[in-house]
C-alpha positions as CSV (number, residue, x, y, z in Angstrom):
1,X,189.2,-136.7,-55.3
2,X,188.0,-133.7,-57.6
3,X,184.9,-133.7,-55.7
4,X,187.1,-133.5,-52.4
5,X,188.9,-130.4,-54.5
6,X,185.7,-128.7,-55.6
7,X,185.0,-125.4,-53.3
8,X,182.5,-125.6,-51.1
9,X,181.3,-124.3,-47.8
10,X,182.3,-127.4,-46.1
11,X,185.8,-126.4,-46.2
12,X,185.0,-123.8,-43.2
13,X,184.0,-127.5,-41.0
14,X,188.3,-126.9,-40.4
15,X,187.3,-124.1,-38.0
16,X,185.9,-126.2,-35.7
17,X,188.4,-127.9,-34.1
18,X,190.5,-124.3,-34.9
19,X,188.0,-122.3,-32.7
20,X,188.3,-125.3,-30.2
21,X,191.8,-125.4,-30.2
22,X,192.0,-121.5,-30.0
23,X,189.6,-121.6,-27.1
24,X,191.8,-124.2,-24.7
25,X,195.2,-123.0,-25.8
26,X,195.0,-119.0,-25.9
27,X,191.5,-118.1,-23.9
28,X,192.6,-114.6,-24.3
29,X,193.4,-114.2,-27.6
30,X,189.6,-113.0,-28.1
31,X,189.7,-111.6,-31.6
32,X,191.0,-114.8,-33.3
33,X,188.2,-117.0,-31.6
34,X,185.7,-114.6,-32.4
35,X,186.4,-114.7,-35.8
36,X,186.8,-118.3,-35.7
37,X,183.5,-119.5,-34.3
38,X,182.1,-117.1,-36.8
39,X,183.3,-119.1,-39.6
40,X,182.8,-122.4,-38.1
41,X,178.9,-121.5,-37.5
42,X,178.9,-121.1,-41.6
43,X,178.9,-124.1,-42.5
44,X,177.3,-125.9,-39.8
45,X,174.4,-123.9,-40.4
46,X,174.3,-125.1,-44.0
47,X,174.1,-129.2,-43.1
48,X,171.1,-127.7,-40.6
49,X,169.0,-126.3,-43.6
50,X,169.6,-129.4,-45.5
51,X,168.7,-131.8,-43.0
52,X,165.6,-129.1,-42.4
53,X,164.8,-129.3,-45.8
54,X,164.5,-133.0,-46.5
55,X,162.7,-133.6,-42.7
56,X,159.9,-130.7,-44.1
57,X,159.8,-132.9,-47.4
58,X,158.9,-135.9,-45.1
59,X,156.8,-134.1,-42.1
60,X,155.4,-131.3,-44.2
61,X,156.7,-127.6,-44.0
62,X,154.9,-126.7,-40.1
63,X,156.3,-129.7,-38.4
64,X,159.7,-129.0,-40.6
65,X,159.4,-125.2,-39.8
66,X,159.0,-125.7,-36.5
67,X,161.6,-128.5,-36.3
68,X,164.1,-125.5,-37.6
69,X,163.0,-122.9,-35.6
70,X,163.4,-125.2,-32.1
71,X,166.7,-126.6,-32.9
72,X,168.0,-123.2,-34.4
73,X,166.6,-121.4,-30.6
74,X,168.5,-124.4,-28.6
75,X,171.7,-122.6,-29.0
76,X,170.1,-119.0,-27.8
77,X,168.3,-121.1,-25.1
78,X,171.7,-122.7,-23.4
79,X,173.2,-119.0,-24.0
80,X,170.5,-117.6,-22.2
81,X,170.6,-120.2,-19.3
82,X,174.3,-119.8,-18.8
83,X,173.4,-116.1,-18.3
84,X,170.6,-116.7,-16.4
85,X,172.3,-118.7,-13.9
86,X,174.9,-115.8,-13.3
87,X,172.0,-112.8,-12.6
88,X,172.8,-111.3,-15.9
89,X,169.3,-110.4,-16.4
90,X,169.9,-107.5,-19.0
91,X,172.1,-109.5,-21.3
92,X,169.6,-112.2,-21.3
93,X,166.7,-109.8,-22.2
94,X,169.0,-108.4,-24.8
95,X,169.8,-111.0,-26.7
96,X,165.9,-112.7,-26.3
97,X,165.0,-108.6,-28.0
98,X,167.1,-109.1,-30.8
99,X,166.3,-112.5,-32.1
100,X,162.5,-111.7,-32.2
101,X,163.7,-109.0,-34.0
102,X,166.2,-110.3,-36.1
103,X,164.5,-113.1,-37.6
104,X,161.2,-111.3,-38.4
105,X,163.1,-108.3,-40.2
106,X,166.8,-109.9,-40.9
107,X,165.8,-113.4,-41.8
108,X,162.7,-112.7,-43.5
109,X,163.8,-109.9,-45.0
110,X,166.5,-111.6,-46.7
111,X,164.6,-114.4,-47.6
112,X,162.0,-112.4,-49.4
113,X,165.2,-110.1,-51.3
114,X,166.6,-113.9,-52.1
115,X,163.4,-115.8,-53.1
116,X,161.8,-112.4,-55.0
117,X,164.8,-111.8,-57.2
118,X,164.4,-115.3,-58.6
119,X,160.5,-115.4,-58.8
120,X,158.7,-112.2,-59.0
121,X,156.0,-113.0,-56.7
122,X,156.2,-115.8,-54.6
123,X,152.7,-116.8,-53.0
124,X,152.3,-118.4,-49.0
125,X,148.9,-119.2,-47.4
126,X,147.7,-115.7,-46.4
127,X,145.6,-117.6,-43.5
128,X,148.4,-119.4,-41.4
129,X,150.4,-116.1,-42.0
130,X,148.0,-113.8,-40.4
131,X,147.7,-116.3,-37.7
132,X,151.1,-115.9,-37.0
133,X,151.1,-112.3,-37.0
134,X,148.6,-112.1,-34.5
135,X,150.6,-114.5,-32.3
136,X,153.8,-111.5,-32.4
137,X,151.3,-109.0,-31.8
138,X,150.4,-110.9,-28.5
139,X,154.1,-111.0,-27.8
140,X,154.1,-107.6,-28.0
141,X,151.2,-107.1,-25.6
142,X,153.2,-109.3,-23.0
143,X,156.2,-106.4,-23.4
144,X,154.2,-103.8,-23.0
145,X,152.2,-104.4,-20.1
146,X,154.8,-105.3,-17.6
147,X,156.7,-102.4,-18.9
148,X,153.8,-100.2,-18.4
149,X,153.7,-101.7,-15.1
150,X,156.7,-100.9,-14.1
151,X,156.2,-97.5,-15.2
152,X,154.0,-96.6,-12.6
153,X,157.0,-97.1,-9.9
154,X,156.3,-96.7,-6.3
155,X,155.0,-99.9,-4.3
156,X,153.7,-101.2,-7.4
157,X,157.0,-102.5,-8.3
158,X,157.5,-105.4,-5.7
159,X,154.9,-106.9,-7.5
160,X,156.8,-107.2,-10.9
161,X,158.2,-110.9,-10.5
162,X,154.9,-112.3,-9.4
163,X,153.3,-110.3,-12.7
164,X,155.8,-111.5,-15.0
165,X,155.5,-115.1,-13.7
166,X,151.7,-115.4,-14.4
167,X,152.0,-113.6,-17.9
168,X,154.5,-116.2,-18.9
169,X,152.3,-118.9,-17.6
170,X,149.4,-117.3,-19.8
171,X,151.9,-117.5,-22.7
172,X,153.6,-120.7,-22.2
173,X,149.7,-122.1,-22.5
174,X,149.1,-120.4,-25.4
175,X,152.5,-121.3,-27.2
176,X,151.4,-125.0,-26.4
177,X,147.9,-124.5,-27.9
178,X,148.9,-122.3,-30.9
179,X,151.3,-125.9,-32.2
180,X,147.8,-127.8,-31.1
181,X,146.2,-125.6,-33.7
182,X,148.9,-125.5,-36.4
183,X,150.0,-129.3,-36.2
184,X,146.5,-130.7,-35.1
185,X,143.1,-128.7,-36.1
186,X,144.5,-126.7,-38.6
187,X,147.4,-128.1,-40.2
188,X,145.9,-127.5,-44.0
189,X,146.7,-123.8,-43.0
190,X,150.5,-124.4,-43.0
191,X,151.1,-126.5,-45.5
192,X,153.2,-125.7,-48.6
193,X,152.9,-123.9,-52.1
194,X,152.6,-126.4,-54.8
195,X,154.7,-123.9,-56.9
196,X,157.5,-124.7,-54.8
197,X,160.4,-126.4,-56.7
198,X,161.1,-130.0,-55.6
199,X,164.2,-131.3,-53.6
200,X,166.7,-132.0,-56.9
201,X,169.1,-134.3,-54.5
202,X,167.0,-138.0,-53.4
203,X,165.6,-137.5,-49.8
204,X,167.6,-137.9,-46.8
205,X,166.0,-141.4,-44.8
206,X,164.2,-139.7,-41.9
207,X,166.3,-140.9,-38.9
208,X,169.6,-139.4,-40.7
209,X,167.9,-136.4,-41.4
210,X,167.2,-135.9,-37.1
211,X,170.6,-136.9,-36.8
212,X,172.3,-134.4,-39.0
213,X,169.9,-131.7,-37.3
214,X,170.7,-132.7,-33.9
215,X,174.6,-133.2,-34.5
216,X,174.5,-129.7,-36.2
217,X,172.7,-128.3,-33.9
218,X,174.7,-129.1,-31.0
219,X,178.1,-128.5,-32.4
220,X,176.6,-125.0,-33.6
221,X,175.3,-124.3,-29.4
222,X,179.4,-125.2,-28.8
223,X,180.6,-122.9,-31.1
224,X,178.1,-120.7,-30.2
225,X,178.8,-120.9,-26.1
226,X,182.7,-119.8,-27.3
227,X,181.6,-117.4,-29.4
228,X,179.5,-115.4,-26.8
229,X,182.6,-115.7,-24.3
230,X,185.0,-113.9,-26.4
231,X,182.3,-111.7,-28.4
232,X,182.1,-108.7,-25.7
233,X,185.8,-108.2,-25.6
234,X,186.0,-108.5,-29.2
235,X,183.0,-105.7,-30.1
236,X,184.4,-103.4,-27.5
237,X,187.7,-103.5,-29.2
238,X,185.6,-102.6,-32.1
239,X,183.8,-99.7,-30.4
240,X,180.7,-101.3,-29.6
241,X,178.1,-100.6,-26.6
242,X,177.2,-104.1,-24.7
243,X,173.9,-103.0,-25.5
244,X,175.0,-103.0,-28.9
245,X,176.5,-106.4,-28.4
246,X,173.6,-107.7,-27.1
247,X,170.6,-106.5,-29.5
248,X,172.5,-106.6,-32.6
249,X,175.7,-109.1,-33.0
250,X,174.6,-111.7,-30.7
251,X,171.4,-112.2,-32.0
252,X,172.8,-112.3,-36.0
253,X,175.4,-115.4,-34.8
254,X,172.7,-116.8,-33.1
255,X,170.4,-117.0,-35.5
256,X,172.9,-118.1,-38.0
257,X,171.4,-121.5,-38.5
258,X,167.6,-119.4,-39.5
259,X,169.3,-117.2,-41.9
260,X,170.7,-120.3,-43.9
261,X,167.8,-122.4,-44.3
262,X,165.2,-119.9,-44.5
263,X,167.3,-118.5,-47.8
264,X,167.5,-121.2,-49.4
265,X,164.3,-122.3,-49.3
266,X,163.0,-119.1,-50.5
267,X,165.3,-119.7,-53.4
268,X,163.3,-122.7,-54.1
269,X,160.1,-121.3,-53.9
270,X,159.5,-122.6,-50.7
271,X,157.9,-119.4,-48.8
272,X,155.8,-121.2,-46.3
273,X,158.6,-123.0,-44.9
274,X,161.0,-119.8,-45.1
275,X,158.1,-118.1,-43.1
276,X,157.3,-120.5,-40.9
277,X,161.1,-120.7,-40.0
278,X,161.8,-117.1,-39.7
279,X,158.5,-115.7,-37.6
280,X,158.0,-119.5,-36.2
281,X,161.4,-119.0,-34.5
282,X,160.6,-115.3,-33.1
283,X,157.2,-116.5,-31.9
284,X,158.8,-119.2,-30.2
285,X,161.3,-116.6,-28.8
286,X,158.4,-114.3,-27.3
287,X,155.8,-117.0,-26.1
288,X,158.0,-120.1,-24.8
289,X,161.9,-119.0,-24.6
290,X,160.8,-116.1,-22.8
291,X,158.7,-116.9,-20.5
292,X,160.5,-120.3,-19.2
293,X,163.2,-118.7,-18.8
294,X,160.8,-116.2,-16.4
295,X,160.1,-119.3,-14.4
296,X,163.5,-120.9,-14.4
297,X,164.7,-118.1,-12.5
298,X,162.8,-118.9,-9.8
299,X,164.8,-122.2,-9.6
300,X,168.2,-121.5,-10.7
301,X,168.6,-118.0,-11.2
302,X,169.5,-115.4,-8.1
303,X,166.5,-114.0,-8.0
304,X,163.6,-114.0,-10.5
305,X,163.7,-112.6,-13.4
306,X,160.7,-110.3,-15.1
307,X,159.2,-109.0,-18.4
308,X,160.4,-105.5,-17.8
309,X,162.1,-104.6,-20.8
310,X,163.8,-101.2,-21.8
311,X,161.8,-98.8,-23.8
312,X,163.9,-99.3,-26.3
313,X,163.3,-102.9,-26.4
314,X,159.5,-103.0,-26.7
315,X,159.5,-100.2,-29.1
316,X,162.0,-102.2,-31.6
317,X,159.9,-105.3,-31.0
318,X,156.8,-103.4,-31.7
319,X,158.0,-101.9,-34.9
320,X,159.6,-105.1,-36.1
321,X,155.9,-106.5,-35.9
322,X,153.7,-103.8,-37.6
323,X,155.9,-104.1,-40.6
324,X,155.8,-107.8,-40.7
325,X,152.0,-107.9,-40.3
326,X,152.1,-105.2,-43.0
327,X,153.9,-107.4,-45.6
328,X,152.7,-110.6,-44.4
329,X,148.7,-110.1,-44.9
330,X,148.1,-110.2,-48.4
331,X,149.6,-113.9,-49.0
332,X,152.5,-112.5,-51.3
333,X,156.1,-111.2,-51.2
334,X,158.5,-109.4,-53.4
335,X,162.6,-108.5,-53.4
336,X,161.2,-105.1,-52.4
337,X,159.2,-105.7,-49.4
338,X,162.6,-107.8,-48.4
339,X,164.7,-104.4,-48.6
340,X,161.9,-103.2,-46.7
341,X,162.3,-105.2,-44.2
342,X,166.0,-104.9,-44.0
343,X,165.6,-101.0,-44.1
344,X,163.8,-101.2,-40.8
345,X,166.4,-103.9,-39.2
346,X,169.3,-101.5,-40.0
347,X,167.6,-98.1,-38.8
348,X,167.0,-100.1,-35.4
349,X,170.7,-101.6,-35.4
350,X,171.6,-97.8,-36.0
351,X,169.5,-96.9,-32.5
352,X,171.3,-99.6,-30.7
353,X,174.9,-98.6,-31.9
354,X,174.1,-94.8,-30.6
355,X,172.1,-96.1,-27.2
356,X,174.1,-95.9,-24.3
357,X,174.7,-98.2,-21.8
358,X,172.5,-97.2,-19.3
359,X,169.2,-97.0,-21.6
């Protein structure tokens, strides 16, 4: 009974069947539900990292990383399909912008101001990094060309769709190759720091540890697919641009599950796996969310959808990946390069808040 008592973040599980109840009972009441399936997300997201955590302790931290990152994505993924189905092209592209950048600036960068304040310098292996690095750069390439594409206008533009569908073919093969590499060839790369503190609570058995992740994970996509159904009424009451919407607050809930588990363990000492969670999950953004969701549309979606982001998009994407490859390439991270990271996260919310719609 005192342990029932103690506080703890499991007390926010009550907002589950709250933002449920809220949902089926007063569907307009968009402020409450909101704020509802923001809490419920909380502590949802915490049973994820645990279960994350003792499956990396079992699999190793680039099977657990990648574990993470894919089951953290499967709630964006059902957003973006729901949105998909409808034509809303833009929203999809929105939110897809902001969780590449959100876990590479936000996520990390919170990681690093978490982990760093506790250890001074904490140490990751500088190869499987840079690896990684180079596979956001290529992300970028795939925004930039089909936007520069597109910038030539004229005739040139009919030919967008059948552009975009090969590029994403290209990446979709290199996705699959690039887990070949890091969970095949060249797994030594992403294994983790023996500094890293050890687990102080006895490891989770291995099929309750998928099953915590998986029940977590698809009560988090519920929550999730309420959330985004009340979240535009709710920031415009708020004064806030879709774009805005899209980009910025979307992408945070969404990623909700990343920023949980890639904190904590960073706290532990853990960086490989905090890495390989927060820039594993906007790599699998880019190279396999992306471009599926490219060829999807030419099954489900009203007509296909292409690469062709806004300027504003591909620059923010851009930028979010120089700095990462920055801080990233000498094996080592402080509190500081965190607040780094964060700096460059808010200056790019701040150009979202002030972008208007049409941009």
């Amino acid at each position: 009974m005192r342990q029932l008592l103690k506080p703890s973040l499991n007390w926010l599980l009550i907002f589950v069947p709250a933002t449920v109840w809220l949902e089926y009972t007063s569907p307009d009441a968009h402020m409450p539900i909101f704020l509802s399936a923001c809490l419920s997300v909380l502590p949802l997201a915490g049973w994820m990292g645990r279960a994350t955590e003792h499956l990396a302790e079992r699999t190793g931290e680039g099977i657990g990383g990648l574990l993470n990152a894919t089951f953290g994505n499967a709630a964006e993924m059902i957003i973006a399909l729901m949105a998909l189905r409808k034509g809303l092209y833009d929203v999809v592209k929105a939110s897809l912008t902001g969780s590449i950048i959100g876990n590479i600036l936000l996520v990390m960068g919170l990681a690093c101001v978490a982990g760093g304040w506790k250890y001074p310098i904490q140490r990751f292996n500088v190869t499987g990094a840079r690896m990684q690095a180079t596979m956001l750069t290529l992300a970028v390439v795939a925004l930039v060309v089909p936007a520069a594409f597109h910038s030539l206008g004229g005739k040139q533009v009919v030919y967008e769709a059948d552009l975009s569908l090969e590029i994403s073919v290209v990446l979709l093969i290199t996705y699959g190759l690039s887990l070949f590499f890091s969970l095949r060839t060249h797994k030594q790369l992403f294994t983790g720091s023996p500094e890293a503190e050890e687990v102080s609570e006895p490891g989770w058995p291995l099929k309750k540890s998928i099953g915590v992740l998986t029940v977590a994970t698809a009560l988090i996509a519920w929550m999730s697919e309420i959330l985004v159904g009340s979240v535009e009424q709710a920031a415009h009451a708020l004064g806030m641009t879709s774009v805005f919407v899209g980009v910025i607050v979307v992408a945070i809930i969404g990623n909700a599950a990343e920023h949980s588990t890639a904190i904590l363990v960073a706290i532990k000492n853990r960086m490989d796996l905090s890495i390989g969670i927060a820039v594993g999950s906007s790599i699998q953004i880019a190279l396999f969310v992306a471009p599926l969701l490219v060829v999807l549309s030419h099954f489900m979606g009203p007509r296909p959808m292409d690469l062709v982001f806004t300027p504003a998009e591909v620059m923010a994407t851009g930028l979010a990946v120089v700095i990462t490859g920055q801080i990233s390439r000498d094996g080592e991270s402080n509190w500081f390069e965190g607040v780094q990271l964060l700096a460059v996260y808010v200056i790019l919310a701040i150009l979202f808040y002030f972008l208007p719609e049409a941009a």
